[in-house]
N, C-alpha and C positions, 0 to 999 in steps of 0.2 A: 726110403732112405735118402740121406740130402749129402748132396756130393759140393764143396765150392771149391774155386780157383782162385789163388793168389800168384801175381809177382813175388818172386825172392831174389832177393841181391845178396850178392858176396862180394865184399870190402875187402882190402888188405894192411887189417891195422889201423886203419880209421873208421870205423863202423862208428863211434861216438858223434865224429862230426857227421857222419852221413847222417846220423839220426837226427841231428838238431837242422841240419839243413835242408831235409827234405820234411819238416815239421814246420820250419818257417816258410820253406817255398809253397807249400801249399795249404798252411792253417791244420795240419794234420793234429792228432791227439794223440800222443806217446803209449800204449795199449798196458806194454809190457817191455821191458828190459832186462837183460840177464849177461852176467860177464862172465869168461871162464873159469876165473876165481870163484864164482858163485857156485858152477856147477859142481857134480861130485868125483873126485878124483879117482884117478885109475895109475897104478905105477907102469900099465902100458902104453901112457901117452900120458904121461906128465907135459903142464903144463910150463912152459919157461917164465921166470917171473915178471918180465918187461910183457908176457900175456894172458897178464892174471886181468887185466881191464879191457880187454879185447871184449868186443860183444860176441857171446857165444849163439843171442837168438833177440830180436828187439822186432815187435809188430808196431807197425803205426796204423788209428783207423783215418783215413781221406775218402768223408762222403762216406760212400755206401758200401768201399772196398778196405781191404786194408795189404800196408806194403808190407814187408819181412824181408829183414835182414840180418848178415850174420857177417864177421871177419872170418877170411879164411883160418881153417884150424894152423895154428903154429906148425911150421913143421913143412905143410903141404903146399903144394905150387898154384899159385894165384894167377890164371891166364886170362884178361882181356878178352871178353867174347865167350866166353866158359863162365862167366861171372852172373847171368841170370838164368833163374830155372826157374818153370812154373810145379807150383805146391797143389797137389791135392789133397783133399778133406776129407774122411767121411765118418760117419757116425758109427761103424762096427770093422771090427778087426778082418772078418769074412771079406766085407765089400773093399776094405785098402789093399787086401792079397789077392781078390780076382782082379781089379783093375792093373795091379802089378803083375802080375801073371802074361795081362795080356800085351804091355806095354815092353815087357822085355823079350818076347816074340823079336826076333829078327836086330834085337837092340844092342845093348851091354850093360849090365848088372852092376854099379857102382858101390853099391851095400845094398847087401843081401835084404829082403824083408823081416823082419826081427822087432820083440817087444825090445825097447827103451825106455829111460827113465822118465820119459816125457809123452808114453804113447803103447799102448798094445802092439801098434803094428806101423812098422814106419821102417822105408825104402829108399833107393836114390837108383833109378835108372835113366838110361838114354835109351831114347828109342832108333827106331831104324832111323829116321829124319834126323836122326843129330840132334834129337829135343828132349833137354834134361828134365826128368819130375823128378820132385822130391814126394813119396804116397803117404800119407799119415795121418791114421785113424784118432778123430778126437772126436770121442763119444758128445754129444748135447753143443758142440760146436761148429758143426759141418755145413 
């Protein structure tokens, strides 16, 4: 089973420029982009419409890693220092819920582990250290 590690950023409403500029600062390849207009709506968190072009999820590859970014969701408080989380990968739903399992040990549970429109099994915990993961199972991509 293949597990990788990414940098994630969270923007505030500028995820667009962050994307163009960390594509020119380092020759990056734009992977994927996605805005919250794009995603699928929910009437329990609508979106407001000045953040329908907010990036809801944008990978860049650089070399052999790739960053991932997103704007904070509308709505929710965007704090300086809370703003990078490392992303886990893995290739089966089992292995994103044991590693979340053990990471919320001593931690705090941010979203619950649950399928998503984007993933069988995807999480957001802090660990005891104050260290934010995002877990998220993506079958043939890990």
């Amino acid at each position: 089973m293949a597990i990788n590690l990414n940098v994630y950023l969270v923007t505030n409403g500028n995820g667009r420029e962050a994307v163009e500029f960390y594509k020119e600062a380092f020759g990056a390849e734009v992977l994927a982009m996605q805005t919250f207009g794009e995603g699928p709506s929910s009437p329990d968190h609508p979106i407001p419409p000045e953040a329908k072009d907010w990036i809801m999820h944008a990978s860049l590859q650089i070399g052999s890693s790739v960053l991932m970014l997103s704007d904070t969701l509308p709505g929710m408080p965007h704090t300086i220092g809370d703003n990078i989380t490392v992303t886990v990968n893995t290739d089966t739903a089992e292995q994103a819920k044991d590693i979340f399992s053990k990471l919320e040990v001593g931690g705090k549970v941010n979203m619950p582990i649950q399928e998503t429109f984007w993933s069988p099994a995807y999480g957001n915990v802090t660990d005891k250290f104050g260290v934010q993961f995002q877990i998220s199972a993506t079958p043939g991509q890990a």
